[in-house]
DRENVO-428964 format. One record per residue (C-alpha): y, x, z; residue in one letter. Coordinates in Angstrom, 1 decimal. Each point is the difference from the previous one (the first is absolute). Layout:
! residues N
ATOM   north    east      up  resn
ATOM       Y       X       Z     A
...
END
This chain:
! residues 501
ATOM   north    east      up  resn
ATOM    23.2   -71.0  -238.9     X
ATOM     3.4     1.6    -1.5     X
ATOM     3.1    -1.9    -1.1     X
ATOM     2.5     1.4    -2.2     X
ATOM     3.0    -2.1     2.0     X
ATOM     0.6     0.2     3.7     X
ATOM     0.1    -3.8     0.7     X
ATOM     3.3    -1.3     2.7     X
ATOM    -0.7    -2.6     2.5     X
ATOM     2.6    -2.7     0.2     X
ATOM     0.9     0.7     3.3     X
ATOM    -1.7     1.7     3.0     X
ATOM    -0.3    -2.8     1.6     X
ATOM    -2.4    -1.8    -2.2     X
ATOM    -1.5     3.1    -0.6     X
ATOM    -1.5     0.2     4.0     X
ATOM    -0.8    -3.0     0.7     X
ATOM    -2.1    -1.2    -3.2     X
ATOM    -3.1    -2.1     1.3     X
ATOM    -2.1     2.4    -1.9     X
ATOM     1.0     2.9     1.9     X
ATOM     1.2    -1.4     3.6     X
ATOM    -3.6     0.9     1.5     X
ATOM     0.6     3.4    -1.2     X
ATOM     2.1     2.3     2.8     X
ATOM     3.3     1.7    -1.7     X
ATOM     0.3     3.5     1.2     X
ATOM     3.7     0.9    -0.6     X
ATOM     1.0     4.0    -0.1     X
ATOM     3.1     0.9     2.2     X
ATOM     1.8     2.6    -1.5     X
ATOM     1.8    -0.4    -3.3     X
ATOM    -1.7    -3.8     0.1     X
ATOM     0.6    -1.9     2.7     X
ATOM     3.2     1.9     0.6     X
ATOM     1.9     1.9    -2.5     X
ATOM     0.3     3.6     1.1     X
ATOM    -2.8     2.2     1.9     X
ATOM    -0.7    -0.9     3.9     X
ATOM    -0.1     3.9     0.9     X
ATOM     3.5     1.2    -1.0     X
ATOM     1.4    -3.1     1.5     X
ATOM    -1.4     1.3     2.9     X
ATOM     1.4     3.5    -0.3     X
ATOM     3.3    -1.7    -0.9     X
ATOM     0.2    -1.9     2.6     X
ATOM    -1.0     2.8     2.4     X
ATOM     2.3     2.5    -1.2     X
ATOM     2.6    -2.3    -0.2     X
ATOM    -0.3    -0.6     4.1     X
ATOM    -1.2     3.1     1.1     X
ATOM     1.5     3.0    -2.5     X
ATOM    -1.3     2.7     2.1     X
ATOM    -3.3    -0.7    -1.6     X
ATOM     0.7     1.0    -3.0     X
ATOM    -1.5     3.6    -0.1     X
ATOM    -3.4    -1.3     1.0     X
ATOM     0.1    -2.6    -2.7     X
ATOM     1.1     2.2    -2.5     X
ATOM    -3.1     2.9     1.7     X
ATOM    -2.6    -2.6    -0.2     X
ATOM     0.7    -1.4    -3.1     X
ATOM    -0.8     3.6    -1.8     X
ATOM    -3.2    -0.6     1.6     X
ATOM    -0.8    -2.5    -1.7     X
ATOM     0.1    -3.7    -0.4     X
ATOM    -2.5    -0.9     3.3     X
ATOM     2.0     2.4     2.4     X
ATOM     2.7    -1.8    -1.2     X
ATOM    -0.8    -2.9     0.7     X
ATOM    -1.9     0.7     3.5     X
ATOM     3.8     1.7     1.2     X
ATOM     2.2    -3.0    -1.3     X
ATOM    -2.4    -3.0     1.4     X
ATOM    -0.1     2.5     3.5     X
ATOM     3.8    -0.2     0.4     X
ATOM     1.2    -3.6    -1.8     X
ATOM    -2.2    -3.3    -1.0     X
ATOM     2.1    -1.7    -2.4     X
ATOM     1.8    -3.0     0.6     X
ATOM    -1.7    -2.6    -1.8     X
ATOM     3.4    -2.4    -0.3     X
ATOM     1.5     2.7    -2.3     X
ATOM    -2.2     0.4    -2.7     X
ATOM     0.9    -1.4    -3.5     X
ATOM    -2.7    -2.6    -0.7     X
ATOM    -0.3    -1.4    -3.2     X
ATOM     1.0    -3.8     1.2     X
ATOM    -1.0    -1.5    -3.5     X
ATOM    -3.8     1.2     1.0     X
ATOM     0.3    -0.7     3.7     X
ATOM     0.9    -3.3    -0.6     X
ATOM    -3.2    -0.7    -2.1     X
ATOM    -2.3     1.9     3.0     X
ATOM     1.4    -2.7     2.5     X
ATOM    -1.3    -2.6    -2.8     X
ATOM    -2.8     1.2    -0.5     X
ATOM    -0.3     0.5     4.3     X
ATOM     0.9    -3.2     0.4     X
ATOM    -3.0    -1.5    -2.3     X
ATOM    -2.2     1.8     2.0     X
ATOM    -1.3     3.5    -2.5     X
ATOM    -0.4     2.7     2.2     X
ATOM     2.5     2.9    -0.3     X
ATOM    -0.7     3.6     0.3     X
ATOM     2.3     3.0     0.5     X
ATOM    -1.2     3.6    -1.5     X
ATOM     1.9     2.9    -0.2     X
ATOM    -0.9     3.9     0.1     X
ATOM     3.1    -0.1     2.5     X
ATOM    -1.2     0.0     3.9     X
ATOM    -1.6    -2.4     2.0     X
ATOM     3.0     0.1     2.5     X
ATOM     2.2    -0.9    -2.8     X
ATOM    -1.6    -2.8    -1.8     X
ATOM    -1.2    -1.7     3.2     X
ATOM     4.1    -0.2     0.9     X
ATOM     0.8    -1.3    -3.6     X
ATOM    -2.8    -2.1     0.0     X
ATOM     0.9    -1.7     3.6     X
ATOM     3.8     0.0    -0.8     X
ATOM    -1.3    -2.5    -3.3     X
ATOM    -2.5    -2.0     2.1     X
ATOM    -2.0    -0.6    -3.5     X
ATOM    -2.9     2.6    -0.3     X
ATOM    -3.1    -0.7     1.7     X
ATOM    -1.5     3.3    -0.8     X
ATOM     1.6     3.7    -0.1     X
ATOM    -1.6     3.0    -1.5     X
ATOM     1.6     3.3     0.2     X
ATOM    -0.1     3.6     1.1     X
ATOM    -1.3     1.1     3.6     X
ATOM     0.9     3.0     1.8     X
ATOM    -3.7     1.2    -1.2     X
ATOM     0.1    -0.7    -3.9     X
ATOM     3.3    -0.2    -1.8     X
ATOM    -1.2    -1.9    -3.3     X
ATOM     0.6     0.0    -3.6     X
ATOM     0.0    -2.5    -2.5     X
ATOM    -3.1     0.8    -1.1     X
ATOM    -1.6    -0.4     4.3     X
ATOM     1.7    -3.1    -0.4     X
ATOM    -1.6    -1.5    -2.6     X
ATOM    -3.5     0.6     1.8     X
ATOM     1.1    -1.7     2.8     X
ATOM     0.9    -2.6    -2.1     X
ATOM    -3.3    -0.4    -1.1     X
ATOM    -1.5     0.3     2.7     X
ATOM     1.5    -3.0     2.1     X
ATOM     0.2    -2.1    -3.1     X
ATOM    -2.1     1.1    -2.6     X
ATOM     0.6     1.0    -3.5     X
ATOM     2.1    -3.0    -1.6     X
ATOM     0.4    -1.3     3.0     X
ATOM     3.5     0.2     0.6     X
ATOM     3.1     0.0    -1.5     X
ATOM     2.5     2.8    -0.1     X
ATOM     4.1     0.0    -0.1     X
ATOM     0.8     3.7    -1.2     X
ATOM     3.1     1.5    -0.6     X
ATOM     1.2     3.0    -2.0     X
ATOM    -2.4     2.1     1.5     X
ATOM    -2.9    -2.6    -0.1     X
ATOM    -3.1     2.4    -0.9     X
ATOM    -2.7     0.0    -2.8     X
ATOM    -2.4    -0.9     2.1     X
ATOM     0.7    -2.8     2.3     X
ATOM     1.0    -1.9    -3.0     X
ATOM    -3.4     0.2    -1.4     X
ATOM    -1.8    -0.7     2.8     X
ATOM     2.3    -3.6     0.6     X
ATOM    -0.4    -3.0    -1.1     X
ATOM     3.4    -0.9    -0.8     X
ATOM     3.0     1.9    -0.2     X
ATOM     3.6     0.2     0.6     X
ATOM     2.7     2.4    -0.8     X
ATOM     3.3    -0.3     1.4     X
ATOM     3.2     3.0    -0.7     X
ATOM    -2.2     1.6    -2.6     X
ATOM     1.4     3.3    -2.2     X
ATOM    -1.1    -0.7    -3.8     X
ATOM    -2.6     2.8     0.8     X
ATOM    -1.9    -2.2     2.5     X
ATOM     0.3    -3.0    -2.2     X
ATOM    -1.0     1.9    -3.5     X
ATOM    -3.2     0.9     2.3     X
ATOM    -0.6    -3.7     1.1     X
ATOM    -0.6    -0.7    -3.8     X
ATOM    -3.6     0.8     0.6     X
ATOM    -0.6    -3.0     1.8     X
ATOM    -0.1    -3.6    -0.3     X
ATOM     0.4    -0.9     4.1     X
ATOM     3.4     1.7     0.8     X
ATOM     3.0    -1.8    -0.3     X
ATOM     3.2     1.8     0.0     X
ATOM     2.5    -1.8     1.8     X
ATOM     3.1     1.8     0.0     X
ATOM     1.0     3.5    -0.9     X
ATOM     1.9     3.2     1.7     X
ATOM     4.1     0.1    -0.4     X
ATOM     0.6     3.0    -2.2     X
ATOM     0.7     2.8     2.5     X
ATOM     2.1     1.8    -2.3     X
ATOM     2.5    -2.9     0.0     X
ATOM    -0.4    -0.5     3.8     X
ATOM     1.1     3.7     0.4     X
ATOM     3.2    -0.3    -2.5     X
ATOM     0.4    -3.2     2.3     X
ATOM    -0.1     2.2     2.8     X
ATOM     1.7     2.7    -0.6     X
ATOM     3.3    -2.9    -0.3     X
ATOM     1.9     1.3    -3.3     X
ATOM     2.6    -2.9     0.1     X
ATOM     1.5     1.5     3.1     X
ATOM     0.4     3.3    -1.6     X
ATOM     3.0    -1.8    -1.5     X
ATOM     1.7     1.0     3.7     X
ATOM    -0.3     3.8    -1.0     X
ATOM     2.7    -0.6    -3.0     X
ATOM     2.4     0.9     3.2     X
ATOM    -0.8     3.5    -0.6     X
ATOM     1.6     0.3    -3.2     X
ATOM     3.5    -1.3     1.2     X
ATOM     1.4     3.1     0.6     X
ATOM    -0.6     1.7    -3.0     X
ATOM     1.2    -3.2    -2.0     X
ATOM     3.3     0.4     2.4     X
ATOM    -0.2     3.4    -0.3     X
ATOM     4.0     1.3    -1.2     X
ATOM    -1.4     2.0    -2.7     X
ATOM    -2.4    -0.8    -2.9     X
ATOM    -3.4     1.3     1.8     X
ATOM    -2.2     2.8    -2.1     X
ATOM    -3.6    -1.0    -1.1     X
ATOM    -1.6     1.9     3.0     X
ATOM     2.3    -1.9     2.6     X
ATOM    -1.1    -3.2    -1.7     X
ATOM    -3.4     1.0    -0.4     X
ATOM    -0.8     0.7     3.7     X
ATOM     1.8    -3.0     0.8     X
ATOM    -2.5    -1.8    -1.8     X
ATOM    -2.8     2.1     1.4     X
ATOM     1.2    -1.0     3.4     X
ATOM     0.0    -4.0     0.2     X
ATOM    -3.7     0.6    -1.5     X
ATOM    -0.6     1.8     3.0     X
ATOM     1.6    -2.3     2.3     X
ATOM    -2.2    -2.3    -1.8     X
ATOM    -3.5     1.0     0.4     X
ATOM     1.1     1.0     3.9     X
ATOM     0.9    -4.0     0.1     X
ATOM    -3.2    -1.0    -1.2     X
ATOM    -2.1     2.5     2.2     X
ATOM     1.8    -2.0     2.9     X
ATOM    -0.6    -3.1    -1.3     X
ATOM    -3.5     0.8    -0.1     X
ATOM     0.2     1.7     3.4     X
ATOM     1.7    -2.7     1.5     X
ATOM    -2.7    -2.4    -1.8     X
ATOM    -2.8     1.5     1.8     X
ATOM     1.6    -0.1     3.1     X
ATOM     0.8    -4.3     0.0     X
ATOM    -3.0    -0.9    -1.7     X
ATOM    -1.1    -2.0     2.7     X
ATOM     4.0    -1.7     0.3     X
ATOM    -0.6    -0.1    -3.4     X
ATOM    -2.5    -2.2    -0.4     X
ATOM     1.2    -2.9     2.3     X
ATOM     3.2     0.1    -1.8     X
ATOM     0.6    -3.4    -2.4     X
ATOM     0.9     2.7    -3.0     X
ATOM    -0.4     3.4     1.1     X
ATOM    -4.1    -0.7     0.1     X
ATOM     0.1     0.3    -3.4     X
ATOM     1.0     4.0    -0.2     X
ATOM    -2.5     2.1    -1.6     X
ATOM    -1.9     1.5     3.3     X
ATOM     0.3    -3.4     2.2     X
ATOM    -1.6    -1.9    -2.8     X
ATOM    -3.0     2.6    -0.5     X
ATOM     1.2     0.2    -4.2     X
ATOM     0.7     4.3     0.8     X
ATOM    -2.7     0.9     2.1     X
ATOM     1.3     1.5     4.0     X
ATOM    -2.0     3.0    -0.8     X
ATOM     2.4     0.7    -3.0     X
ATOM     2.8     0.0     2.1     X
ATOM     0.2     3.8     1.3     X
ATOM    -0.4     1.7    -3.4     X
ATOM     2.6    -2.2    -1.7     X
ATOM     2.2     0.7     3.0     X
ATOM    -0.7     3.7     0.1     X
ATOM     0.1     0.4    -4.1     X
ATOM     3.7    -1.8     0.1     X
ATOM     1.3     2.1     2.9     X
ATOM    -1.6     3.5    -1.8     X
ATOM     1.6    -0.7    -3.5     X
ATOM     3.3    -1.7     1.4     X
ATOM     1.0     3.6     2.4     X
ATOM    -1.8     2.1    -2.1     X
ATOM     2.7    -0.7    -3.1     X
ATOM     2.8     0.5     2.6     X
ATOM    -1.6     2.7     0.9     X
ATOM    -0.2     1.9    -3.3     X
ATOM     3.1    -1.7    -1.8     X
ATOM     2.9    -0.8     2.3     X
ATOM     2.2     1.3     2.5     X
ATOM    -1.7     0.7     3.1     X
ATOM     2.6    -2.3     1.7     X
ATOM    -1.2    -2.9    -2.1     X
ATOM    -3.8     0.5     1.7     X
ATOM     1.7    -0.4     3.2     X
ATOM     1.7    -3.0    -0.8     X
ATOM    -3.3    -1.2    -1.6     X
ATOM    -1.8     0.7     3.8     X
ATOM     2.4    -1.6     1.7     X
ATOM     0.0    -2.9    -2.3     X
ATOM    -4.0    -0.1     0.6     X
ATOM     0.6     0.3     3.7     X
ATOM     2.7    -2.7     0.1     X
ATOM    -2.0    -2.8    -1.7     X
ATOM    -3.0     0.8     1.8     X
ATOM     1.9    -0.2     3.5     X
ATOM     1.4    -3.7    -1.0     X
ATOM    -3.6    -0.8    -1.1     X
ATOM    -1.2     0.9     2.9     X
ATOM     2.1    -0.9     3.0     X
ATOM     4.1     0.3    -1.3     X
ATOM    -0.1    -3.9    -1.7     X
ATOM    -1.1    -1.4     3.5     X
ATOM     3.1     1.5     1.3     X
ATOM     3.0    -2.5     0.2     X
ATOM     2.8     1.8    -2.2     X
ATOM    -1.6     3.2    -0.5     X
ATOM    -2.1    -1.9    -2.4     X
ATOM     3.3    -0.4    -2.2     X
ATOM     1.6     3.0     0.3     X
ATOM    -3.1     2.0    -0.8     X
ATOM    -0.6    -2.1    -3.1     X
ATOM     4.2     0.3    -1.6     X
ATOM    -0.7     3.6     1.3     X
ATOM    -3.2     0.6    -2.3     X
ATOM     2.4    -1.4    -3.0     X
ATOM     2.3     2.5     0.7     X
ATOM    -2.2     2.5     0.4     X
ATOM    -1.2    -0.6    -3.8     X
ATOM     3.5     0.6    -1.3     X
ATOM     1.0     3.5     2.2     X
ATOM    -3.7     1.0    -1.2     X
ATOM     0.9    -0.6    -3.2     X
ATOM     2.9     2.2     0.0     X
ATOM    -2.0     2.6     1.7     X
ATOM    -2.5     0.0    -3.5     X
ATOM     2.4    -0.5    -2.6     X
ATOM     2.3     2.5     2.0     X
ATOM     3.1    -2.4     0.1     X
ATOM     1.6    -0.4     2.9     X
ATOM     0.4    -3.4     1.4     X
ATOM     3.5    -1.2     1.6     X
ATOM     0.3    -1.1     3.1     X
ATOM     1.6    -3.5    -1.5     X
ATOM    -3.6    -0.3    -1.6     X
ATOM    -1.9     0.2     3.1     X
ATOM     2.2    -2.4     2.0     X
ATOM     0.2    -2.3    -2.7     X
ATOM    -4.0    -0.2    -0.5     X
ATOM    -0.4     0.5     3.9     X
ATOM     2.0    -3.4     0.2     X
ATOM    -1.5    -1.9    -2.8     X
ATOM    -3.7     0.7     1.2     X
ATOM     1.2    -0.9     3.0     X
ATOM     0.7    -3.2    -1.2     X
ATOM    -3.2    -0.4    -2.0     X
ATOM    -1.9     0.7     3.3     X
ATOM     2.2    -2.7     2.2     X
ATOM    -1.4    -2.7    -3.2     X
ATOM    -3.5     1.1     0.4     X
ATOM    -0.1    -0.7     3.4     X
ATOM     2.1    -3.1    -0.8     X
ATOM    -2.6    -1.3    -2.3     X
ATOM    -2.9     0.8     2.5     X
ATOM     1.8    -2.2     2.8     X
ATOM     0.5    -2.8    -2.3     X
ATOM    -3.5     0.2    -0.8     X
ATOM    -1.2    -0.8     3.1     X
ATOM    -1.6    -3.8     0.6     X
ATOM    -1.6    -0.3     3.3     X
ATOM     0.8     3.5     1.7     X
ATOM     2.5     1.4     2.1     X
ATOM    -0.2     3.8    -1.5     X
ATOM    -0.4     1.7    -3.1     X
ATOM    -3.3     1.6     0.6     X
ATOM    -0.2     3.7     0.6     X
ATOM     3.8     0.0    -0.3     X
ATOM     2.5    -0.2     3.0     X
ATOM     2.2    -3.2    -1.4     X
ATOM    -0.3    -3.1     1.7     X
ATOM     0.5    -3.4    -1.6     X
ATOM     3.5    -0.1     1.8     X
ATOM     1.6     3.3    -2.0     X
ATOM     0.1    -1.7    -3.1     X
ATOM     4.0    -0.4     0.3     X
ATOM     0.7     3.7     1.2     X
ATOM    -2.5     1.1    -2.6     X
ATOM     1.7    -2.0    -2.6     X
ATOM     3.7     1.5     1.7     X
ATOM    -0.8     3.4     0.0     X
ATOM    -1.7     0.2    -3.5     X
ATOM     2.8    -1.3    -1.5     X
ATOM     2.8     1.9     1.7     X
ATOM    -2.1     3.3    -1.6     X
ATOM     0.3    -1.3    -3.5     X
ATOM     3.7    -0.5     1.0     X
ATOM     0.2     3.5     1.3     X
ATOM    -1.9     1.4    -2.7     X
ATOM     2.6    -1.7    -2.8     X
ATOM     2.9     1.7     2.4     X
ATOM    -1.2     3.0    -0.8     X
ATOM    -0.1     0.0    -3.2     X
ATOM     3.3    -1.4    -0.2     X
ATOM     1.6     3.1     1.7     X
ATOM    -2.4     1.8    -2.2     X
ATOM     1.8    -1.2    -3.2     X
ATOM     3.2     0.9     1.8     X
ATOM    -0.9     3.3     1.2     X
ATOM     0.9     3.7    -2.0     X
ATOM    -3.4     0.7    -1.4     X
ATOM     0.0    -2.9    -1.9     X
ATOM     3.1     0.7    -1.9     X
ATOM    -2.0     3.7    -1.1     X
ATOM    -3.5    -1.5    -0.8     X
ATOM     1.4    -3.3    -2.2     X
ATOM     2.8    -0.1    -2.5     X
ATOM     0.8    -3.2     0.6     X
ATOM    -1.2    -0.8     3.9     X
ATOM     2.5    -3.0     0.1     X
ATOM    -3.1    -1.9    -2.3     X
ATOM    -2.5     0.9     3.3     X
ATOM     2.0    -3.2     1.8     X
ATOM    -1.9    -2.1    -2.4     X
ATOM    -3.3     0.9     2.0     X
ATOM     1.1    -1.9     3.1     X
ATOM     0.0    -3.4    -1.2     X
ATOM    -3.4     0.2    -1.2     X
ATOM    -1.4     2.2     2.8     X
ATOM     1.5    -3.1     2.9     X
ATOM    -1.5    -2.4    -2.6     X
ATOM    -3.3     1.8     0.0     X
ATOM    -0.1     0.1     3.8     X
ATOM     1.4    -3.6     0.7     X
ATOM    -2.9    -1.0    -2.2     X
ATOM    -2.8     1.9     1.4     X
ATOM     1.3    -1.5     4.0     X
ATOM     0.5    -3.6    -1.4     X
ATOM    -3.4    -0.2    -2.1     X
ATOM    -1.8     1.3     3.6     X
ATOM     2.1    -2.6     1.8     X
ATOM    -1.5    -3.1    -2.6     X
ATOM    -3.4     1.4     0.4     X
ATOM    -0.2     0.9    -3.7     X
ATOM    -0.6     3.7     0.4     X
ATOM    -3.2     0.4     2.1     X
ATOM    -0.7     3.7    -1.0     X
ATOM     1.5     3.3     0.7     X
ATOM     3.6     0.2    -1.2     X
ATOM    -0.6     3.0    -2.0     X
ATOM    -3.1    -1.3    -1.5     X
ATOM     1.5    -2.7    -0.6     X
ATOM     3.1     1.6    -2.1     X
ATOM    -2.4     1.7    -2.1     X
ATOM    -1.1    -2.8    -1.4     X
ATOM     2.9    -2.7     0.4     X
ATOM     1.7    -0.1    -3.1     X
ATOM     3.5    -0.8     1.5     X
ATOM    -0.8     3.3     2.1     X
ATOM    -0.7     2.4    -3.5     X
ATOM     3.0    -1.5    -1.9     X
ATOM     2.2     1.2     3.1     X
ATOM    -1.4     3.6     0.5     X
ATOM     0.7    -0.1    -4.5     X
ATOM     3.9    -1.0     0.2     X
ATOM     0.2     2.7     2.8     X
ATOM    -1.4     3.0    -1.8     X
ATOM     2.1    -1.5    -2.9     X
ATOM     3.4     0.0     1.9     X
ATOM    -1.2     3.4     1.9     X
ATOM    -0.6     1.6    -3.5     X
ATOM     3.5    -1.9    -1.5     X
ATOM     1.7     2.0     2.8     X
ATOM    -1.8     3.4    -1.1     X
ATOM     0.0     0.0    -3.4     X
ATOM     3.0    -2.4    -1.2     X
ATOM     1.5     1.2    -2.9     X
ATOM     4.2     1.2     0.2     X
ATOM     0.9    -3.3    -1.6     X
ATOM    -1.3    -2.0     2.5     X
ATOM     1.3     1.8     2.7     X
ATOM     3.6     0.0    -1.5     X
ATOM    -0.3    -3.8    -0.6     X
ATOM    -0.4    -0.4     3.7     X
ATOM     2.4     2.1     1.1     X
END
């Protein structure tokens, strides 16, 4: 019998456990079903992730196709059943439909080993079918098996995206959970399948991904060139341009790097389960290429188009986030420094590009202010905490609030110093007609920073402070009357400077 609509249960739940279909045992696929990524390169995640050194034999046996690679990764790691992303909509409605007494049944192509440790980590399934070390199945050697414990329409099937052809015609009824519009166009044909819910759109899980609102950060390398004491050329401009895209696909490829590395953090986090690779919407195995694609095209334009100082600045800026990802933002106080020190670094490399070069004021004066920024972070994280006694994976205690709170605010102090003796100093009177207008800046820089410490005191700022400032309004209409009263002092016409004199 054909359909021309796919129909859509209510909810899963009364789907299961109807009386008509009770007697009837569900057999539930594991990967891309009852989780949402593939079992397998969880596995070789998680084994790569603990034991690195493995990584040329994964790599070797996965050019040998898909069975060697599976035999070498189950032979080193079983997967950890407790960090898997289950789809907890559908496992909800499989303890139902346990609890009323259907009988449950796990099937994958994946390993016996593999299932059997999902399967007893749920406590729900009463039945596994899987591979063996003797016959790795496919889809297809699935669906006889099928058949042949329960007989054709005599089970019903939960498929996901890869749900095949033909265990869907040999069920009874079926389910489709995560589907692509492919899958669901197919499962037209048939009057039993019931799509439940369909796949995130990959392509917007990846822009998520790749994080484009913190590119915003990489706006530092501009600075000098906008500061520069001489009306900067097209080319200047041009590769200054060049380099915060640069600095921005290196971000992302961390982000992604750094993604792949916590995914298992990740997903007991209360908001960071929701990233692209902890919540199975960009599949793990997708993870490598996008990494290695960013990296390529980010160092091969330095490569080709700036200054070969600039692609050493752009290594070292890889090196330095990667380092606090990995060990530095445990470290008590190096975790700060390293971060004001990775701001800084975005404004000396952006001299380096746009050939500008930066002033000594400039770097104190941003070394200082980041500095600040940092101190709040960590502020913000220690107020945050409820029950505990430490910031996790961070080396402040509950009891450094005060000295946190001290220190970052003496940094924002320092940081306004020096730009007072800045606006007093000899290069100033050369670069700006009228540098007597820069004193304006101050007020609104200690406003700016009194703000920022007093908001994190009240509580009301529970983000990063430089996140925050790109989208606090206060924040924008500050960093606008500075680049107004730094361009007055540049650019003000003879009139105006004679008025004040």
């Amino acid at each position: 019998m054909l359909s021309s609509e796919v129909t859509r249960a209510t909810t899963p739940e009364t789907a299961f456990c109807d009386a008509a279909s009770v007697t009837r045992c569900l057999c539930v696929d594991l990967d891309f079903t009852l989780i949402t990524t593939d079992s397998l390169w969880e596995c070789a995640g998680l084994l790569l992730r603990r034991r690195p050194w493995a990584l040329p034999t994964v790599v070797l046996s996965l050019l040998r196709g898909r069975i060697q690679f599976e035999r070498a990764v189950v032979a080193k790691e079983l997967l950890d059943p407790k960090s898997l992303p289950y789809r907890q909509d559908l496992l909800a409605a499989l303890r139902k439909a346990h609890r009323v007494g259907r009988k449950l049944v796990l099937t994958t192509t994946a390993t016996q080993a593999r299932a059997q440790t999902v399967a007893e980590y749920l406590g729900l399934f009463n039945t596994v079918h899987a591979s063996n070390d003797s016959r790795m199945l496919k889809a297809p050697d699935m669906r006889d098996v099928l058949v042949s414990a329960y007989g054709e329409k005599g089970f019903d099937y939960i498929g996901g995206a890869n749900a095949d052809a033909t265990i869907i015609q040999s069920a009874k009824m079926v389910y489709l959970v995560g589907t692509t519009s492919g899958t669901s166009a197919s499962a037209r044909r048939y009057d039993h399948v019931t799509v439940l819910s369909r796949r995130p759109s990959i392509a917007r899980a990846l822009v998520k991904q790749l994080r484009p609102h913190q590119w915003a950060k990489n706006a530092l390398l501009l600075l000098p060139i906008m500061l520069a004491p001489t009306v900067p050329g097209l080319q200047g401009i041009a590769r200054a341009l060049l380099a915060v895209v640069t600095f921005s696909l290196c971000a992302s490829a961390g982000y992604v790097f750094n993604d792949l590395l916590d995914i298992e953090a990740d997903r007991q986090h209360p908001s960071k389960h929701d990233r692209p690779f902890a919540s199975g919407a960009l599949p793990v195995v997708a993870g490598p290429p996008v990494f290695l694609g960013l990296m390529g095209l980010s160092f091969g334009l330095s490569w080709f188009y700036l200054p070969q100082a600039f692609l050493i600045m752009l290594g070292l800026y890889f090196i330095g986030t990667l380092s606090y990802s990995l060990f530095l933002k445990r470290l008590l106080m190096i975790d700060v420094l390293v971060l004001a020190g990775l701001y800084t670094h975005r404004v000396l490399s952006g001299g380096i590009a746009s050939g500008v070069k930066v002033s000594t004021w400039l770097l104190g004066f941003s070394m200082f202010l980041f500095t600040s920024l940092a101190f709040a972070k960590r502020y913000v994280e220690l107020r945050a905490l409820k029950g505990e006694s430490q910031v996790k994976n961070r080396g402040y205690f509950r009891t450094d609030v005060e000295i946190v709170s001290s220190m970052g605010t003496a940094s924002g102090c320092i940081a306004a110093l020096v730009f007072m003796l800045y606006v007093d100093s000899a290069k100033v009177r050369v670069n700006y007609r009228e540098p007597a207008l820069l004193w304006l800046v101050l007020p609104i820089l200690l406003y700016w920073l009194g703000r920022i410490w007093l908001l994190a005191g009240r509580g009301q700022m529970r983000d990063d402070p430089v996140k925050f400032a790109l989208r606090d309004k206060v924040s924008l209409a500050c960093a606008a009357a500075i680049a107004l009263v730094a361009a007055a002092a540049r650019y003000s016409p003879g009139w105006i400077t004679a008025g004040l004199h």
